[in-house]
C-alpha positions as CSV (number, residue, x, y, z in Angstrom):
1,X,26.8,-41.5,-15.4
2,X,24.9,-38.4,-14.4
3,X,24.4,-37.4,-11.2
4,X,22.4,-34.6,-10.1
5,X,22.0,-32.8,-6.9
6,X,19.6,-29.8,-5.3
7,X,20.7,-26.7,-4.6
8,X,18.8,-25.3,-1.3
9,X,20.2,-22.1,-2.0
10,X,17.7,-20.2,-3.5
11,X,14.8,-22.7,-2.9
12,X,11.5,-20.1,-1.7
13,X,9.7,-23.4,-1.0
14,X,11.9,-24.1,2.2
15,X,10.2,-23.2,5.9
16,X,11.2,-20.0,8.1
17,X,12.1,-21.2,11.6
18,X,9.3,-20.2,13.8
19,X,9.8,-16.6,14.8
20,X,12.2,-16.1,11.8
21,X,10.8,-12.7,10.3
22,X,9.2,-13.1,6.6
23,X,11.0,-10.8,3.9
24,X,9.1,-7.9,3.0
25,X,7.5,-7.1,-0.3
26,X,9.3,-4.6,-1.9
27,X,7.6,-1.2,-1.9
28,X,5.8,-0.8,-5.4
29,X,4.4,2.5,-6.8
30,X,0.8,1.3,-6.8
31,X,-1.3,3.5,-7.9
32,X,0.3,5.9,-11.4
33,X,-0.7,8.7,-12.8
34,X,-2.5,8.3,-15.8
35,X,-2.2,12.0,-17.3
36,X,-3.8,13.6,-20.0
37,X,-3.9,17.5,-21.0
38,X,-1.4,17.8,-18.1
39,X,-4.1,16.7,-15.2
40,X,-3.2,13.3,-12.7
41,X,-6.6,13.9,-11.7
42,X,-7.1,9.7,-12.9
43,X,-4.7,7.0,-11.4
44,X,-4.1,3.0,-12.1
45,X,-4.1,1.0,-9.5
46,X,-0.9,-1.3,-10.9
47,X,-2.4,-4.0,-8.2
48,X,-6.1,-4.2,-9.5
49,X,-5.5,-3.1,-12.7
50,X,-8.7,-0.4,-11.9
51,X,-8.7,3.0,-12.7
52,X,-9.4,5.3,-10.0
53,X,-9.9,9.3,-8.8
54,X,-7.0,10.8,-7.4
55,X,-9.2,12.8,-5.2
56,X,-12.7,13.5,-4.1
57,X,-13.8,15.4,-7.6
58,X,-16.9,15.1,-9.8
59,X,-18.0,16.6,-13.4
60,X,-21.0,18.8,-13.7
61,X,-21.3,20.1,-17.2
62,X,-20.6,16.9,-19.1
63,X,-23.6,14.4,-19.2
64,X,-21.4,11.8,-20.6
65,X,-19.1,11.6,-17.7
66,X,-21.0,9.3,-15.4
67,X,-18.4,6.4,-16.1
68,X,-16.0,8.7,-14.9
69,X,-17.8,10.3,-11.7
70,X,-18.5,6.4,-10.8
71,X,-14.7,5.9,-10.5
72,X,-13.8,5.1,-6.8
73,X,-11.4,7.0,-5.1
74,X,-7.8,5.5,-5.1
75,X,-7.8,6.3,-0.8
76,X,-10.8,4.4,-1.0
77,X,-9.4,1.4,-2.8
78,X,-6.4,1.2,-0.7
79,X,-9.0,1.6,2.6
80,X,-11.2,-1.3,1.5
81,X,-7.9,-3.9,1.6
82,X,-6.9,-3.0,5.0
83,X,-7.3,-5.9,7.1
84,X,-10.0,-5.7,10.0
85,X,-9.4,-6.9,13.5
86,X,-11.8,-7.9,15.3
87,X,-12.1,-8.6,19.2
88,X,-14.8,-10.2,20.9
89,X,-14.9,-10.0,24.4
90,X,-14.3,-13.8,24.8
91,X,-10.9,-13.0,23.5
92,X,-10.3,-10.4,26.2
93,X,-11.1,-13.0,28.8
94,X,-7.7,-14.2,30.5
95,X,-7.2,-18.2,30.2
């Protein structure tokens, strides 16, 4: 006879108790360097898997670059996935 029996322990499934605070990610190193001849002017972002400009920089003297002038900015990236509140003045209104 076998008898088997689940372990809670370690199930991520369960529910928090209401106010019980979530875990936090772990901090990741998002956005890496992606060097060449010595310059981290080009990152990865390890979360989107896009490459992007590690600052506000553009090539003039190399027609061929426009793939790489198109890059966003990595600031940018991380700007554009901050959540946006918004409040209208119905929710200001006291019930």
């Amino acid at each position: 006879m076998l008898f088997l029996q689940k372990s809670d322990g370690c199930d991520s499934t369960q529910s928090q108790p209401k106010g019980a605070e979530q875990p936090k990610e772990p901090p990741i190193r998002r956005f890496e360097a992606v060097t060449s001849h010595g310059s981290s002017d080009v990152a990865l972002d390890t979360k989107t898997g896009q490459l992007c400009r590690t600052w506000e920089w553009e090539y003039k003297n190399n027609p061929t670059a426009n793939d790489i002038n198109s890059l966003p900015t990595c600031y940018s990236i991380y700007l554009s996935e901050q959540k946006t509140i918004v409040v209208t003045p119905q929710d200001m209104k006291s019930p």
